[in-house]
N, C-alpha and C positions, 0 to 999 in steps of 0.2 A: 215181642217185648219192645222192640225198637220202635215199631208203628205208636207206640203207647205214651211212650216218653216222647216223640216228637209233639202227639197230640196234645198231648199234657202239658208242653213248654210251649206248642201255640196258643193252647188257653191261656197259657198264666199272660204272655204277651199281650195277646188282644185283649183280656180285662184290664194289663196297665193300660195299652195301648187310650183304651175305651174312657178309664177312671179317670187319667191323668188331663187328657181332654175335656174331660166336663171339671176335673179341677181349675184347669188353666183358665175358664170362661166365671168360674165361679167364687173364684176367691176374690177378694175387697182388697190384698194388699200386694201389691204388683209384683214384690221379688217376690213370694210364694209362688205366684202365678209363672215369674218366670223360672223358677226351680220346677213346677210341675211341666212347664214346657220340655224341661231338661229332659226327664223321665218318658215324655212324651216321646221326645226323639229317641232314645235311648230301646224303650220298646218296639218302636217303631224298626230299628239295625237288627232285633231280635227277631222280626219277622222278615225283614232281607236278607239273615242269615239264614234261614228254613228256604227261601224260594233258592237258595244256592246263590246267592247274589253277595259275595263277601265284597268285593268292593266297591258297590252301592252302602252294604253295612258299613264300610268304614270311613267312607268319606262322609255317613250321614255323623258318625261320631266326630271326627277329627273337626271336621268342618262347620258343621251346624251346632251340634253339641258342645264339641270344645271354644270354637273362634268367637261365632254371632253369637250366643247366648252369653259367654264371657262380656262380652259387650255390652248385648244388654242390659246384663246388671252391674258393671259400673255405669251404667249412663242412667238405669234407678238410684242405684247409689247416689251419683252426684245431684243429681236432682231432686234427692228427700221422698221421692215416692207419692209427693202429694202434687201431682199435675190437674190439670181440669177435670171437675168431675161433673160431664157431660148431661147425667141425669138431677142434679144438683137443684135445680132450680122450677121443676115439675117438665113435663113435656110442651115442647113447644110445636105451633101447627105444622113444622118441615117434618119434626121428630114425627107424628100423629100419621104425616101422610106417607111418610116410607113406612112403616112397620101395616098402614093398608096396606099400601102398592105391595109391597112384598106379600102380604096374605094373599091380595088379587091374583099372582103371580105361584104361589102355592098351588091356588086352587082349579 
């Protein structure tokens, strides 16, 4: 029964771990984004507490989750949220040739 419920809480983990990560890249409005980061990190101490690593879990919370991300979103906060929107303007030839060079570099 024990093997069951660890497995069970590293699932639930790895699909926030997994969800929260493609939330963070996908959401349009940055403090969402950086609340999904939250979650990110938060999943993430729930799989350092399974590999027995309690204080790696808790500086990942204390640390990352509490300090930097606190930050983060007052520095969304005071900035409104609406900073350069990078794609704004259609792709320009630099944009065009990284997103090759990176395919070239896939492949």
């Amino acid at each position: 029964m024990g093997d069951v419920l660890v497995w069970l809480v590293w699932f639930v983990a790895a699909v926030g771990c997994l969800g929260s990560g493609v939330a963070v890249i996908s959401f349009s409005n940055p403090f969402y984004s950086a609340i999904a980061l939250i979650g990110n990190l938060a999943s993430l101490a729930v799989l350092y507490l399974l590999l027995s690593a309690e204080f790696l879990a808790a500086a990942q919370v204390l640390v990352y989750a509490g300090a930097v991300m606190v930050m983060f979103l007052f520095v969304i906060a005071y900035l409104g949220g609406h900073a350069d929107a990078p794609w704004a303007g259609g792709p320009t030839w630099q944009q065009v040739a990284a997103v090759s060079a990176a395919g070239a570099i896939l492949v």
